[in-house]
N, C-alpha and C positions, 0 to 999 in steps of 0.2 A: 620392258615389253617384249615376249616373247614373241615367234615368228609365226605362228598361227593368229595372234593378236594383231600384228602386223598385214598376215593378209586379210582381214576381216577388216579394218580396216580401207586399205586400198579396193579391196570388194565393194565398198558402201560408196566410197567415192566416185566409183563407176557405173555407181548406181543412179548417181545426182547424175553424172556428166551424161549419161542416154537419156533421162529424163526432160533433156534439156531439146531432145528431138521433135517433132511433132508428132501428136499423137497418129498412131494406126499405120503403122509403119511395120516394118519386118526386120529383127534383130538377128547378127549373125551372133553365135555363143561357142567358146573354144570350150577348152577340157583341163581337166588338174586340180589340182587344190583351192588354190586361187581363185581359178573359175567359179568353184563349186562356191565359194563366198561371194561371190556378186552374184547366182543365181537366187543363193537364198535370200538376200540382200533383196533382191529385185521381186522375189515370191507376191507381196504384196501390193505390186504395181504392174502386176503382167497385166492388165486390161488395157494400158497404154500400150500396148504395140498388138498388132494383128496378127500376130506368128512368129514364131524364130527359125533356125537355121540352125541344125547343129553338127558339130563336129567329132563325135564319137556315137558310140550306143551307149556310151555312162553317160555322157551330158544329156541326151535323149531322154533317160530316162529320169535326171534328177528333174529336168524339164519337166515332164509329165506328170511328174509326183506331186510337183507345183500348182498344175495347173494350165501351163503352158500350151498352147498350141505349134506342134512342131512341123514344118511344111518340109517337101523333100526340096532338094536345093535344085532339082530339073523344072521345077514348079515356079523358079523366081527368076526374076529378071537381074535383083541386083538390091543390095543391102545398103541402106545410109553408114551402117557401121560395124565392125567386128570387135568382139571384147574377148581380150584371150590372156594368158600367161605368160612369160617367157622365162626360158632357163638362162639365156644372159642375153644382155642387149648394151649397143657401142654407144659412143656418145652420136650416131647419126642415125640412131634408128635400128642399126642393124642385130640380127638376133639371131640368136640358136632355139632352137625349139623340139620337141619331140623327144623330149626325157619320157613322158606320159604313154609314149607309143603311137598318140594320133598324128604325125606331123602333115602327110600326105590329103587326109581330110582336113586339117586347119587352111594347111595352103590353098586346097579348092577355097574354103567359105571364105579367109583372105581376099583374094583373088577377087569375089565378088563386089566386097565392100569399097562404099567410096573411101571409110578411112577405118582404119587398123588402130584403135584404144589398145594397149599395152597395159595390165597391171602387175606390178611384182615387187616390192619388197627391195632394199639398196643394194643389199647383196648380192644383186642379179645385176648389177651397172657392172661394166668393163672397161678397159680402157682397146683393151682388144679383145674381140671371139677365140675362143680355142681350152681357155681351162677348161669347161665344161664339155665332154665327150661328145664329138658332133653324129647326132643318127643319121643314118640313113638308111632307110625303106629300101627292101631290094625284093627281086622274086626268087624265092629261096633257090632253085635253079643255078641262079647266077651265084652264090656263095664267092665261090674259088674264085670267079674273072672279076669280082667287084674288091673283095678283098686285097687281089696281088694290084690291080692298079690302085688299090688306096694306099695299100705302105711302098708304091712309088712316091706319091707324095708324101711319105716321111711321117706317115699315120700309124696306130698299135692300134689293128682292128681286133677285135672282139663283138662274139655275137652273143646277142642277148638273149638270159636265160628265161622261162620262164618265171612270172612271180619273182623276178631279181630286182634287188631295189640297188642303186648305186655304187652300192659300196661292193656288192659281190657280183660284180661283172665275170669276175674269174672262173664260175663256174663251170665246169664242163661238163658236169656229171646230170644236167638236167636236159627238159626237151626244150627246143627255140620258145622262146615268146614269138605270139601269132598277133599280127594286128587285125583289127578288123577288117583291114580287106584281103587277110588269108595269106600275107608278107610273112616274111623279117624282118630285123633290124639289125644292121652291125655298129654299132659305136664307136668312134675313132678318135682316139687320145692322142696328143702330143700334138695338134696343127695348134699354128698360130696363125691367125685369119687377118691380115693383113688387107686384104683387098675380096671382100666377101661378095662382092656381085660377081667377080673373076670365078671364083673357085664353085659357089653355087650352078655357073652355069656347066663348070670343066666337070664336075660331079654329076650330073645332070643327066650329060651326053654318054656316060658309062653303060654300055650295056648291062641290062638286068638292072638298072635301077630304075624305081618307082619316083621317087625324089629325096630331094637331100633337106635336110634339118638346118638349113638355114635361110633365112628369111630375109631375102637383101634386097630383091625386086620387090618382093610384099611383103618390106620394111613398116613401122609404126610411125606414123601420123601422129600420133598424142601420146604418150609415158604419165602412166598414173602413178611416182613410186613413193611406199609410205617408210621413214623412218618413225623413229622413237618422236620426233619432234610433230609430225605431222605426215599428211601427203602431198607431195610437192607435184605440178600439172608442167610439162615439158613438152612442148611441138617441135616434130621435125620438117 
C-alpha cells in the first residue's frame, strides 16, 4: 500500500469520525495532502455541517469546488473540531506542522476548536519532534535576529525557497516562499524537541516571529493514523 493510498485512506476515516458530530455545525479544515483527502472524502456530505473554517487559500478553494461553504473565522465563535495533517506527532500529541507553509493560520483555526482530529500516515509517529525541519513564520524583516537566536539553540536554519519541496531546502539561488500572510519561513534542522511546550513558547517570544511550527498547546486530541493494516483511533 502506497502512501497516497494510506492518506486516502486515513482521509475517509475522518470522515466517519466528524460525521459522528451533530448536524449543522461549523468544521475547522487544515491544508496538505492529507487534508485534501478527507475534504474530498467528505465532498459528499457537506450538507451536514453549515460552514467550514479554513486554513489556507488552497483549502478555500478545494472547499469551494466542493461545494462547501466557507465562513471567515472573525465570523465564528468556536468550532466542535479541527481536521488537519501533521509532519510528525509524539506519543502525547505533540506535533510539528507547517512543512505546507500554512502553520500560523492552522494554529488560529486550532486554537478555535474544542478538539484537534490529527490524520497522517505511521511515518509521521515519533518517539521525539525534531527529524522533521521545525518552520517557523517570521516577518521577513527579522531574518538575521530570528536566525542567529535559532542556531543559539543549536538549530541549521535555512529559508525557504520558493516552489522547494524538502529535499532542496539548499537553495539559494531562488526568491523566499511567501505564505499567505505575506511571511517567511526559516526551517530549522537539527533540534531534538525534548520538551515542546518549553521551546514553542521560547520561539514564540523571539522577535519577528509570527509563530513557530509546533503544536504543543494546540496539541491533538484524537490521532487518526493508517497503516498497511488498517486505521488505528488514539486519544490524548
Amino acid at each position: 500500500m502506497n502512501q497516497d493510498q494510506l492518506k486516502q485512506m486515513v482521509g475517509e476515516a475522518a470522515r466517519d469520525e466528524v460525521l459522528k458530530l451533530p448536524a449543522g455545525q461549523i468544521l475547522g479544515v487544515g491544508t496538505g495532502s492529507t487534508a485534501n483527502c478527507f475534504i474530498d472524502a467528505l465532498a459528499a456530505y457537506k450538507d451536514h455541517f453549515s460552514g467550514t473554517v479554513s486554513s489556507s487559500n488552497a483549502t478555500t478553494e478545494r472547499l469551494l469546488k466542493h461545494g462547501f461553504k466557507v465562513l471567515d473565522p472573525n465570523d465564528v465563535l468556536s468550532l466542535p473540531a479541527y481536521v488537519d495533517g501533521a509532519d510528525e506527532i509524539d506519543p502525547a500529541g505533540h506535533m510539528i506542522k507547517g512543512g505546507g507553509g500554512a502553520l500560523t493560520r492552522e494554529k488560529i483555526i486550532a486554537s478555535m476548536a474544542k478538539q484537534f482530529i490529527c490524520i497522517c500516515d505511521s511515518s509521521k509517529q515519533v518517539s521525539v519532534l525534531g527529524n522533521f525541519a521545525l518552520p517557523v513564520e517570521i516577518i521577513p524583516l527579522a531574518q538575521g535576529v530570528v536566525t542567529r537566536e535559532l542556531e543559539k539553540m543549536g538549530g541549521k536554519v535555512t529559508l525557504r525557497a520558493a516552489k522547494s519541496t524538502r529535499a532542496d531546502l539548499q537553495q539559494t539561488n531562488s526568491e523566499p516562499f511567501v505564505t499567505d500572510n505575506g511571511a517567511w519561513i526559516l526551517d530549522v534542522a537539527g533540534l531534538k524537541i525534548s520538551d515542546p511546550i518549553k521551546m514553542e513558547s521560547h520561539i514564540n517570544q523571539i522577535a519577528g516571529v509570527i509563530t513557530v511550527g509546533l503544536f504543543a498547546k494546540e496539541k491533538a486530541n484524537i490521532l487518526l493514523v493508517s497503516n498497511a493494516s488498517g486505521v488505528q483511533r488514539l486519544t490524548f
